[in-house]
Each structure stands twice: as structure tokens, then as C-alpha cells.
C-alpha positions as CSV (number, residue, x, y, z in Angstrom):
1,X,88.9,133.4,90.9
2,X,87.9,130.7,93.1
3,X,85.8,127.4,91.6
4,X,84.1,124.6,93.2
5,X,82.0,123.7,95.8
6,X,82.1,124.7,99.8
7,X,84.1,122.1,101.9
8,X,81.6,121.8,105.2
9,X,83.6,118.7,106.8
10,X,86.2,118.9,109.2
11,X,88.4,116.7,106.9
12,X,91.4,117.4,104.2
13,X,90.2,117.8,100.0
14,X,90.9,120.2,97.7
15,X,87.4,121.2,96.5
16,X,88.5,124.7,95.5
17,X,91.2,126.5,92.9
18,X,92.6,129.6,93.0
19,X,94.2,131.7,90.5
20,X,98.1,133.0,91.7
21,X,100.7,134.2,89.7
22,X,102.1,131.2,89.4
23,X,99.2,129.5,87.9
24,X,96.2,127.6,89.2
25,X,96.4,126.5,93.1
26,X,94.2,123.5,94.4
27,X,92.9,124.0,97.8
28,X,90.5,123.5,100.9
29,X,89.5,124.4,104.5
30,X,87.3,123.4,107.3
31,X,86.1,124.7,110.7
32,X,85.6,128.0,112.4
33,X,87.7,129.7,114.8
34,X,91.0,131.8,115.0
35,X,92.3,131.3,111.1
36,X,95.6,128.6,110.8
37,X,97.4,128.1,107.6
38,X,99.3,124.9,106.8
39,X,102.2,125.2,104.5
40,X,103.1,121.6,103.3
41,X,107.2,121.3,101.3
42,X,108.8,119.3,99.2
43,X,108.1,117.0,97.7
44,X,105.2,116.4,99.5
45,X,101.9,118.4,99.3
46,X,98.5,119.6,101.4
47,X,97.8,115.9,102.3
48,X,100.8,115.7,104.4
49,X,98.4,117.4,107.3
50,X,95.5,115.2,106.5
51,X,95.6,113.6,109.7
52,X,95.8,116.3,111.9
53,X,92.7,118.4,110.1
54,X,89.8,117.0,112.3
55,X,91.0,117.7,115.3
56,X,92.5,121.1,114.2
57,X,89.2,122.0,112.4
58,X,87.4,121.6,115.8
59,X,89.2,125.1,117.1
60,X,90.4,126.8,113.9
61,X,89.3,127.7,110.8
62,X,91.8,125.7,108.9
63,X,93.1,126.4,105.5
64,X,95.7,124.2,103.0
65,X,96.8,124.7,100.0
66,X,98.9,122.6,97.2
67,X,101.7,124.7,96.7
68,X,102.3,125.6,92.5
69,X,104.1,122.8,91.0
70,X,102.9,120.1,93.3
71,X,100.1,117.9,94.0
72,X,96.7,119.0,92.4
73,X,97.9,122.9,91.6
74,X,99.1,123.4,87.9
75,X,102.2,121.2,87.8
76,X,104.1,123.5,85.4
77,X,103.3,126.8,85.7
78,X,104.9,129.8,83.1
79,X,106.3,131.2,86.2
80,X,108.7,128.7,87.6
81,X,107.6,128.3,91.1
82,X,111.0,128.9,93.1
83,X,110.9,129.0,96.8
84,X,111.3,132.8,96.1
85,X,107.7,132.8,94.0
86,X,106.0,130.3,96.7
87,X,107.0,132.9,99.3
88,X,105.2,135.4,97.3
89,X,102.1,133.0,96.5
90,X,101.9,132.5,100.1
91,X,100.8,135.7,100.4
92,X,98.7,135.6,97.6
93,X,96.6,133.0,99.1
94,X,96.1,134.3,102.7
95,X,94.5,137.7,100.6
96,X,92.3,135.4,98.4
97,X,91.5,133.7,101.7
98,X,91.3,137.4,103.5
99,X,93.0,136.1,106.3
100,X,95.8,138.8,108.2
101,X,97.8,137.6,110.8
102,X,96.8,133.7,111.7
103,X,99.0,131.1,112.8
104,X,100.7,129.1,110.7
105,X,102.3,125.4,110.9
106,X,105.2,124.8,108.3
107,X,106.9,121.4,107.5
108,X,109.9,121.3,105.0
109,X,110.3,123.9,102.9
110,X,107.0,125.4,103.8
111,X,109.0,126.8,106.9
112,X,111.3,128.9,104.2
113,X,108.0,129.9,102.5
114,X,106.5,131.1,105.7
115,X,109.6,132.9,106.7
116,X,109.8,134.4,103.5
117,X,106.6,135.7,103.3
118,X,107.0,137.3,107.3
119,X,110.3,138.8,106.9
120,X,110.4,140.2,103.2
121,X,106.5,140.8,102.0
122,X,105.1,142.2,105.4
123,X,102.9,139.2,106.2
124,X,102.1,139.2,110.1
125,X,101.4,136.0,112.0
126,X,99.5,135.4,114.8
127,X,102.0,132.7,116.3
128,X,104.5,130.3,113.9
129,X,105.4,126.5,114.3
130,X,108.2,125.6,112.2
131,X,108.7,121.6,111.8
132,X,111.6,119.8,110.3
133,X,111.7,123.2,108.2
134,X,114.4,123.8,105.2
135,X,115.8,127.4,106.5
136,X,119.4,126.7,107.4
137,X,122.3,126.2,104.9
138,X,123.4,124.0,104.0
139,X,120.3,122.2,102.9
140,X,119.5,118.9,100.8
141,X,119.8,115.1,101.7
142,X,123.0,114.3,99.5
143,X,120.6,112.6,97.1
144,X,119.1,116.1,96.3
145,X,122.6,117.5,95.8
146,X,123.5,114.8,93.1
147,X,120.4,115.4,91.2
148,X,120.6,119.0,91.3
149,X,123.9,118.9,89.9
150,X,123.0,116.0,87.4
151,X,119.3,117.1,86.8
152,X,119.3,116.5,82.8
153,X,119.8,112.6,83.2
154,X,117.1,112.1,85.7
155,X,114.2,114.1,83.9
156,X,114.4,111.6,80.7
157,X,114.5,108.3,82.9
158,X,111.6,105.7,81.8
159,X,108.5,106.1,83.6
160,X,109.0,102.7,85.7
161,X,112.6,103.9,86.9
162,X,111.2,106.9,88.0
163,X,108.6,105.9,90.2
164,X,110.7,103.6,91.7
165,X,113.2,106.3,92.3
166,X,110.1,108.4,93.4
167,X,109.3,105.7,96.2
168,X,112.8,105.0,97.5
169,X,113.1,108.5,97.7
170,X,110.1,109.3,100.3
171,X,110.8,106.1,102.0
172,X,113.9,107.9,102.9
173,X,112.6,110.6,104.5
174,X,110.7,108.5,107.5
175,X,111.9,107.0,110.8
176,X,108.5,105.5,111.3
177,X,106.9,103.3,108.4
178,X,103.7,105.4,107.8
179,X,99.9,103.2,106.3
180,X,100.3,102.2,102.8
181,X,97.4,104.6,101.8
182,X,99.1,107.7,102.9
183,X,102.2,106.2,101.2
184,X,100.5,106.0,97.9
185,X,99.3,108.8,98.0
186,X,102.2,111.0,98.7
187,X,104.0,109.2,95.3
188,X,100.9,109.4,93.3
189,X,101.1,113.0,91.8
190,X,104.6,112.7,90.8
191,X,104.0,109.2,88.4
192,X,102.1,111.1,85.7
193,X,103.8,112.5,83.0
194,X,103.2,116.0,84.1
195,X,104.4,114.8,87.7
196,X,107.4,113.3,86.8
197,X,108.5,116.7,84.5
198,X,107.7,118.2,87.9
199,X,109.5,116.5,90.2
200,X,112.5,116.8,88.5
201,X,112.3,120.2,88.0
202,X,112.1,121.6,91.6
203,X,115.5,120.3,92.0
204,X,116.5,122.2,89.5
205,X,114.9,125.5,90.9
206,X,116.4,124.7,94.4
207,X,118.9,127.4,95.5
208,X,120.3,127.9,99.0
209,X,120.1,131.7,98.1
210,X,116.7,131.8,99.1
211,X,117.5,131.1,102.5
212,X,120.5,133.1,102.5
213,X,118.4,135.8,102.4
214,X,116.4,135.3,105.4
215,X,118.5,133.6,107.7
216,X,120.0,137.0,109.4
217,X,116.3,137.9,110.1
218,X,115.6,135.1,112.3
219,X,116.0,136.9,115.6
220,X,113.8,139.3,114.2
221,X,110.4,137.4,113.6
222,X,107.4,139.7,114.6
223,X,105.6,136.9,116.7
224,X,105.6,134.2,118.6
225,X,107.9,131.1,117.3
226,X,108.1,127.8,118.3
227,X,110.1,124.9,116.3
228,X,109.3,120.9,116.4
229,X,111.4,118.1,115.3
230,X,111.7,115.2,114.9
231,X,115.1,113.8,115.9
232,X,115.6,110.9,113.9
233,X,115.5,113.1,111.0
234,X,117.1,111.5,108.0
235,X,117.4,114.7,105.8
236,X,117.7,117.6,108.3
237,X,119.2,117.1,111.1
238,X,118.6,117.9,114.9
239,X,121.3,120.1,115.0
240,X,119.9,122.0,111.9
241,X,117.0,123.0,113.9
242,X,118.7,123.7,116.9
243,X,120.8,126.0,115.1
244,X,117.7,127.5,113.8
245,X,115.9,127.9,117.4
246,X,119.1,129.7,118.6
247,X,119.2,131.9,116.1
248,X,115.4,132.4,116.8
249,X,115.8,132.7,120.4
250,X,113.5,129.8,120.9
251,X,113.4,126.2,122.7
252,X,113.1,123.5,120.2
253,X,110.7,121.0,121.4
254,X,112.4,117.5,120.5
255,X,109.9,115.1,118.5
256,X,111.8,112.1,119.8
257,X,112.3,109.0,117.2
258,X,110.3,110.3,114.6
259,X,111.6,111.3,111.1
260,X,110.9,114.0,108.3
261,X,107.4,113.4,108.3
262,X,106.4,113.6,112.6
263,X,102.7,115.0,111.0
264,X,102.1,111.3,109.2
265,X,104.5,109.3,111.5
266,X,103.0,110.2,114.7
267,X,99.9,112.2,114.1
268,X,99.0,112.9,118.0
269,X,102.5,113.6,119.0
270,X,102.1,116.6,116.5
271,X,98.9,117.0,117.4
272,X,99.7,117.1,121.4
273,X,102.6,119.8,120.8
274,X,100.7,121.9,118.4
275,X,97.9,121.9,121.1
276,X,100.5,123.2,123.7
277,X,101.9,125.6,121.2
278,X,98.6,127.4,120.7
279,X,97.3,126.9,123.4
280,X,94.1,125.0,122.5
281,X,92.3,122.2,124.5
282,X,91.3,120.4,121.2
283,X,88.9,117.3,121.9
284,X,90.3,114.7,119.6
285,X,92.9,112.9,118.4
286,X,94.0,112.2,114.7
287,X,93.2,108.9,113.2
């Protein structure tokens, strides 16, 4: 089921909804060209890559998506929206989008999403870019372990507490400070009452198991790879994903001093390696 009206302009909204198996899925693209998916993670969501959309949308039909359980999707689905369900939504989308093999850019855990959907549900990919991706054990800034294991006394905290929690949180993930606009926005859908439920409960659903699963596939992937990060990562380390490109059998190409977030951080750094990693002579830079 799809509602809403066409997005025309090369720039990131979620004018359209889907219907998954995990609920109702908020989404958008822009352009014409070769298809390219963007998988956002956690506990972020589509508007991570709304920087890098015009200049993307100049040589690919771009497409995005707000994963179940974040942003503008259905918050709290029936189906609790695991990594092991997003890998299947994935899939989900690129047939409601009828889109077989395109390239795909993944950030977070969007990059265990991706891999899940290649290497256990059959989804071919024109080319991959994994960024800063969740995909290697042990995963989770120690914050993320202690709430995991203590989940039941965050989810009750007063709404004030929260957000400030919220906003500590994200600040902890850059290098770089990032405009106040994108910062407010990346907080925003986690200070409602349905966000806060939310946000709480994806630590609850996180299990290294769903990597686990994967991770002796890696050498395996049915096209080409290539994996950016930024190295002054404060939740994933370099050595993480240079862990992960050997086991690909890839060079990582070093994002140097950015943090978690190299797509808001330093939009035309992304920009200038996802050009080289496809291959594309795009015209313009991100804002």
C-alpha cells in the first residue's frame, strides 16, 4: 500500500508510507538513474543522509526509508522490529520499491541490515558501502551495554531526564560538532511519548546473535564491497572495521577525524568517497 504524494525534488522527506510486516514504514526518493538504497541505524533515522541526497539524486534514483520503530515509521509495531525483522523489511521495501540488485550505502546498524538481507534472504547488490557499520562482535558503546542490561529503570525515567539522556547520548557519538538543526532533529522523534517507549526498547531487542550469524559469510558477499570510516569513532572503533574489511577481503578507506556520523560531520568527504566508490562524476557538493 503506498500513500501520499510523489517526491519530484532532489531533496530528503518522507512523503510516502508503506505497509511491511512490521507495521507502517515512512519513506521518500528522488532522481533518476541506476537505483541506490540508503539504510540509516540506530538510533538515528532516514535524515541522517539528508545532506548527501542532492548531489546523489543528480546520478541515482535514490531511495530512504525510516526503518520500523524509528523516526516517522510506526514507533511500536506488533512485531518487534529486531535487527533480524529489519533485515527482512529491507527486503520488503526494495520489492515495494521493485528495485533488484542496486547499490546500497549503510551507516550503523543499517550495515547489519544490509548484510543480512544479501547473505540470508537472497537480496543481490549492485555494489555495497558499509560506513561505521554494527557487524562485528562485540558491539555497543558501554552506555548501550548498561542499559541493555538495566533496561526497566530507564524506560520509566521523567520525560525531561530522558531527553536529556537522549541528547548526551547522540552528542556522544560525533567527533565533529554537527548544525544545531540537524542536531534537533536527530533527538526530536525520540522526545514524544511514543519515542521515548521506543528508544528504550531497541536496547532491549539488541542481540549480538544477529551478527553472529552473518559474520562467517563476510568473505562471501556476492558483489562489490567497499567499507568507510571514520577514525575518530567514539562507539566503533577503527580497528572494528578493519577487522571487518579483512574479513571482507577489502581496503577500508580511512575517514580521517571524523566520528560516528562522517554523513552529517563532513558531508563532502562522504560524498567525495562515495563518488570514487561508484564510480560517478556527480556535479555537486552537499550543503
Amino acid at each position: 500500500m503506498e500513500t501520499g504524494g510523489r517526491n519530484t525534488g532532489a531533496t530528503w522527506t518522507l512523503e510516502r508510507a508503506a505497509s511491511t510486516s512490521a507495521g507502517r514504514v515512512a519513506w521518500g526518493s528522488a532522481g533518476d538513474g541506476p537505483p541506490l538504497v540508503l539504510a540509516h541505524g540506530w538510533p538515528w533515522s532516514s535524515f541522517v543522509w539528508h545532506r548527501l541526497v542532492p548531489a546523489l539524486s543528480q546520478r541515482f534514483k535514490v531511495h530512504w526509508y525510516d526503518m520500523p520503530g524509528f523516526g516517522h515509521s510506526e514507533l511500536s509495531p506488533a512485531r518487534p522490529p529486531s535487527l533480524a525483522v529489519q533485515g527482512e523489511v529491507f527486503g520488503e521495501m526494495l520489492d515495494h520499491w521493485r528495485v533488484d540488485a542496486p547499490m546500497v550505502v549503510a551507516h550503523d546498524f543499517g550495515g547489519a541490515v544490509a548484510l543480512r538481507a544479501h547473505l540470508l534472504h537472497g537480496r543481490d547488490y549492485a555494489g555495497l558501502a558499509l560506513m561505521n557499520v554494527v557487524a562485528m562482535r562485540p558491539w555497543g558503546s558501554d552506555f548501550f551495554e548498561h542499559v541493555k542490561a538495566h533496561v526497566s529503570a530507564f524506560s520509566g525515567l521523567p520525560p525531561h531526564i530522558h531527553a536529556a539522556i537522549v541528547r548526551a547520548y547522540i552528542d556522544s557519538a560525533l567527533a565533529r560538532a554537527i548544525p544545531p538543526k540537524d542536531r534537533d532533529h536527530l533527538d526530536a522523534p525520540w522526545l514524544t511519548p511514543a519515542g521515548q517507549r521506543a528508544f528504550w526498547r531497541q536496547f532491549e531487542l539488541a542481540d549480538e546473535v544477529f551478527t553472529a550469524e552473518i559474520e562467517p559469510h563476510y568473505g562471501a558477499l556476492r558483489c562489490p564491497t567497499s567499507i568507510l570510516w571514520g577514525t575518530d569513532d567514539p562507539w566503533i572503533p577503527l580497528e572494528r572495521g578493519m577487522a571487518l574489511a579483512e574479513c571482507v577481503g577489502t581496503p577500508l578507506t580511512p575517514l580521517p577525524g571524523l566520528g560516528h556520523l562522517p554523513q552529517l560531520e563532513a558531508p563532502q568527504v562522504v560524498l567525495r568517497a562515495l563518488v570514487a566508490r561508484f564510480g560517478e562524476d556527480l556535479s555537486s557538493s552537499p550543503e
